[in-house]
N, C-alpha and C positions, 0 to 999 in steps of 0.2 A: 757424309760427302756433301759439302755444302759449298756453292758457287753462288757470290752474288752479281756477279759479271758485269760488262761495261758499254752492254746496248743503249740505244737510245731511251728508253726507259727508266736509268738506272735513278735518272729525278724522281722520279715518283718512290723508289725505294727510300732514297733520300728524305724527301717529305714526309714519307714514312716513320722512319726513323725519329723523326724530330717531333712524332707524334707520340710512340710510341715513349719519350725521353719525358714531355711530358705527361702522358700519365701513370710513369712509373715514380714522378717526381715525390720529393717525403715519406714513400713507403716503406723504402726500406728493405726492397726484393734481393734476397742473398742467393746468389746463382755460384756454384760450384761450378770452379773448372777442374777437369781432371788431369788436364795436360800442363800442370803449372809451373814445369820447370823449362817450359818451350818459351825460349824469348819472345814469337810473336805474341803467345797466350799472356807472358808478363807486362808486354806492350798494352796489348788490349784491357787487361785487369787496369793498368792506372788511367788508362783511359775512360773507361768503364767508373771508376772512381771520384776523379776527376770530375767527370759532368755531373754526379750523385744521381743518375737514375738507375742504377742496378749498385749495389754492395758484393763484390767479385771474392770468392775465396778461392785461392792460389794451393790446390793439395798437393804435398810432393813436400823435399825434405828444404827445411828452410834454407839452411846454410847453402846449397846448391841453388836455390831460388836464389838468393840475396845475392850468391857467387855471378849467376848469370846475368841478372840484372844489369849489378857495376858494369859488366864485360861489354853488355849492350848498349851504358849507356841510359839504362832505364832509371831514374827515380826507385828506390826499393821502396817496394810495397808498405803498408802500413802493417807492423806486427801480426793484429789481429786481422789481416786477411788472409795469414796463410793456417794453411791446416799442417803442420809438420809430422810429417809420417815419420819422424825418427824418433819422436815423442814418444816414453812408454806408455803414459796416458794415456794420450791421444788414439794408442793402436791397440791399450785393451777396450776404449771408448766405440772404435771403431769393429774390432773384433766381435765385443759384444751385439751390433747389430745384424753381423753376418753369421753367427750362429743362429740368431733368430729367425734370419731370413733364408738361408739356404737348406736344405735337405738332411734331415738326421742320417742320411748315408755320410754325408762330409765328415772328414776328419780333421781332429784339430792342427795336424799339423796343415790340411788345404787352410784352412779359415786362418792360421797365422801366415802362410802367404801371401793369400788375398788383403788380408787386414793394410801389407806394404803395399800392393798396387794401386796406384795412384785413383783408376777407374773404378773399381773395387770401392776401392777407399770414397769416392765422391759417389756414388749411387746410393752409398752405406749413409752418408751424414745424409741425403735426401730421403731415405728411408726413416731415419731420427727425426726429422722433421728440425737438423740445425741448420741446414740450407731447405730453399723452397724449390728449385730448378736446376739441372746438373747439364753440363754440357762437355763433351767430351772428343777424341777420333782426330786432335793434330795428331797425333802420332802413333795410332791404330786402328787396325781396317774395321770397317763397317760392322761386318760381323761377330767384332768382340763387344764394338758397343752394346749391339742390340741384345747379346745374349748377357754379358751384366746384366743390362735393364729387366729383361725377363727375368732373370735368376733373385735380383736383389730388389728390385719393384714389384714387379708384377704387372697386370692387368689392369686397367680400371673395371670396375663395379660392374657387372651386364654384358661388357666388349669382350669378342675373341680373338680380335682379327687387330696384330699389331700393322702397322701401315704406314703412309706418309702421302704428301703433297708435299708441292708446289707453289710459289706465288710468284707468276709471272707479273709486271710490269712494261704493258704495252709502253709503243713509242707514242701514244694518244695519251699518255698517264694512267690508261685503264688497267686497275688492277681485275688479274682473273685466277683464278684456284684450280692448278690443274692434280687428280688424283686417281688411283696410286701410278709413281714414275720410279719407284727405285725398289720396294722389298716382296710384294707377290708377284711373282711370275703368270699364274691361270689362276684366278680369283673364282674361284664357285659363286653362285647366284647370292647365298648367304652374304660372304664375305663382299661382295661387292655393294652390295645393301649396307654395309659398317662403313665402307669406305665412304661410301656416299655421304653418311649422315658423319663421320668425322669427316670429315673436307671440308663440309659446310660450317663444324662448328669451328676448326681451323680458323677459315678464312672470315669467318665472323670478329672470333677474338682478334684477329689480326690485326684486321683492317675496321672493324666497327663497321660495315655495309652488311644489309641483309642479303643472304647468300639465294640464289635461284638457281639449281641445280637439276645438270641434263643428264642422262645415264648415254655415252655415244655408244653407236654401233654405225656400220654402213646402211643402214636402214633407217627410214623416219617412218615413225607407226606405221608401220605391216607394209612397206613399201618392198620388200624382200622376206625370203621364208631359213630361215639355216636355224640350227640348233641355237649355234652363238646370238643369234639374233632372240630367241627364246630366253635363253639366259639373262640378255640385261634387260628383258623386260619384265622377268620375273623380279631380276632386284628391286627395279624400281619399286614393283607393287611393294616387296619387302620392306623398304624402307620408308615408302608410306607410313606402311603400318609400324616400323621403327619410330617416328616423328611427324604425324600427321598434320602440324606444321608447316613444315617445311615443303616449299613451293619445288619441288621438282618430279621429271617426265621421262619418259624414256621408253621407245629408244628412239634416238636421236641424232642423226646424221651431224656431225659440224658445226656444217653451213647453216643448217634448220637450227639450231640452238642458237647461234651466235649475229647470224643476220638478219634483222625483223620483217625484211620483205621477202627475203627465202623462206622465214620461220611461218610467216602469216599465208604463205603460196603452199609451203610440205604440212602445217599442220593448224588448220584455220583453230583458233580457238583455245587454243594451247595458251597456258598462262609461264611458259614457259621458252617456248621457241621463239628464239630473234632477242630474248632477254637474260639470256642464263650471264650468268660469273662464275659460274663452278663447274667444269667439264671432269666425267667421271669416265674415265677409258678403262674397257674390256679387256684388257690384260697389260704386260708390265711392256713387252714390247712396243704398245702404238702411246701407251704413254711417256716413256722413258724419248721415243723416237720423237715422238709431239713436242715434249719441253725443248729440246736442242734442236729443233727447226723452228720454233719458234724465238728462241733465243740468238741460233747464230745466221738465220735467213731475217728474219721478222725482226729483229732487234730488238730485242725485249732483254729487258733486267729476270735475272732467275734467282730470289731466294729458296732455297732449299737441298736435299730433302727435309723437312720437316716433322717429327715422328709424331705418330698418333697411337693411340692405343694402352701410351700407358698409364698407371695411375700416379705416378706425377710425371713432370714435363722433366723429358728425357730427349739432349735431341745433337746431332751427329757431325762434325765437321770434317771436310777432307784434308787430310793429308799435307796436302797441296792449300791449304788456305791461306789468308791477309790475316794480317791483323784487323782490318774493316771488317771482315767475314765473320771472325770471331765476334767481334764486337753485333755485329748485327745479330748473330746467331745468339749470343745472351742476352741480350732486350725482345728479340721476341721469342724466348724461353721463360725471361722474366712477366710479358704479356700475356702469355698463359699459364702460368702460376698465378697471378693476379684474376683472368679471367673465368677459371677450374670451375669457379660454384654458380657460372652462370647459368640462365636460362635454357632451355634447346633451342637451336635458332628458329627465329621465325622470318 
């Protein structure tokens, strides 16, 4: 479900992007769409092409690609960008990785269906390692993407906890990382400790800033007593110890994170209050509510959701998307495939 919307901020997404065009420049990053017979998806693929910062494959069956295209008006793609699922090659190429990857309970008549669906089909060539990035969800809900992903990906290495942020784009140009807003609901102390340290490495790859990360609650250290208040403070410690690193505190009221004479007033000493970029919310509701007051009060640009967690870049568009949307959501799909074997942030 991906909105990059049209606050005052939306420059800086902008700017963004032309950053992001450059350094994906002569790589040669091949991002799978799964939705490729959706006109805006065909839009965005030649545009996507066009600039040569991302290499766009189109999966779905040619002739109906090629069909939509002319109708829209779109330039047809270049051959070798579509993946034709009408292809018998191509769907025992494809079949063969979905027996690989799914469950010895499947049967083959599932895995020769799967093999035709489009999302299937693109999770499965990122799995082969023929694309590096899959992007998927103009034309289904959320929760078939994600479970693809888990079904035909997986996990990365050590993570349990699949997830997502945020990149809002203040009306100051301030980029800031807000996480998780769309897939756990009540994050346990663990899970919120993963969030934490994907967010950061997120908003790192994204944007190339080092990430300073607040764990929020209504509390700034032991200003209040509740359970919940317990919880984010126990992540934080957790993710210390996940990325010792990584500059972040908790717990954290807001204000104390985000404004350095609040931050320097509620928590003297803190290397992190009054300086964060990376706000980590205690559960799905004050984040999910956070992004959309911030976006449609605060004016802020929202890229996202953004999915985290899995082991390759796997990541989600609404329904309801632009062609812009698209397009942004493949380059910074393509930016984290390029940036996977980085460092842990610092």
């Amino acid at each position: 479900m991906t909105a990059v919307g049209t606050g005052a901020g939306l420059g800086a997404l902008q700017a963004l992007r032309a950053s992001w065009r450059s350094v994906l420049a002569g790589r040669n990053v091949r991002v799978a769409l799964a939705d490729g017979e959706d006109p805006r998806v065909i839009a965005a693929a030649a545009r996507l092409s066009e600039s040569g910062a991302v290499a766009p494959y189109l999966v779905g069956r040619r002739t109906v690609i090629q069909d939509v295209a002319v109708h829209s008006g779109i330039r047809p793609p270049r051959g070798s960008a579509i993946v034709d699922l009408a292809c018998p090659t191509e769907a025992e190429r494809l079949a063969g990785a979905l027996r690989d990857a799914l469950s010895p309970r499947s049967t083959e008549a599932e895995i020769v269906a799967l093999q035709a669906d489009p999302l299937y089909a693109a999770t499965a060539l990122l799995r082969m390692g023929s694309v590096d990035a899959c992007v998927a969800g103009a034309s289904r809900p959320t929760a078939e993407v994600l479970r693809a992903g888990l079904r035909v990906i997986g996990m990365a290495s050590g993570t349990h906890t699949l997830s997502s942020c945020f990149l809002m784009a203040l009306p100051s140009q301030q980029l800031i990382g807000y996480g998780d807003c769309a897939v756990i609901p009540m994050p346990d102390d663990q899970q919120l400790a993963e969030i934490g340290v994907a967010t950061a490495t997120t908003y790192r790859s994204l944007t190339g800033v080092p990430p300073v990360v607040a764990m929020l609650s209504f509390s700034t250290m032991g200003s209040a007593a509740h359970t919940e208040v317990d919880k984010v403070r126990r992540a934080a410690q957790i993710a210390r110890r996940l990325c010792p690193e990584l500059p972040i505190e908790g717990e954290l009221q807001f204000d104390a994170a985000f404004v350095a004479d609040i931050g320097a007033s509620k928590a003297p000493g803190s290397l992190v209050a009054g300086r964060a970029n990376v706000m980590i919310f205690p559960n799905l509701d004050a984040g999910n509510i956070a992004y959309k007051i911030t976006q449609r009060i605060g004016g802020a640009a929202a890229l996202g959701p953004i999915l985290q967690g899995f082991a390759k870049p796997v990541n989600d568009l609404s329904r309801g998307c632009s062609v812009d949307d698209i397009e942004f959501v493949a380059l910074a799909s393509a930016v984290q495939a390029v940036t996977a074997a980085a460092p842990s942030p610092k």
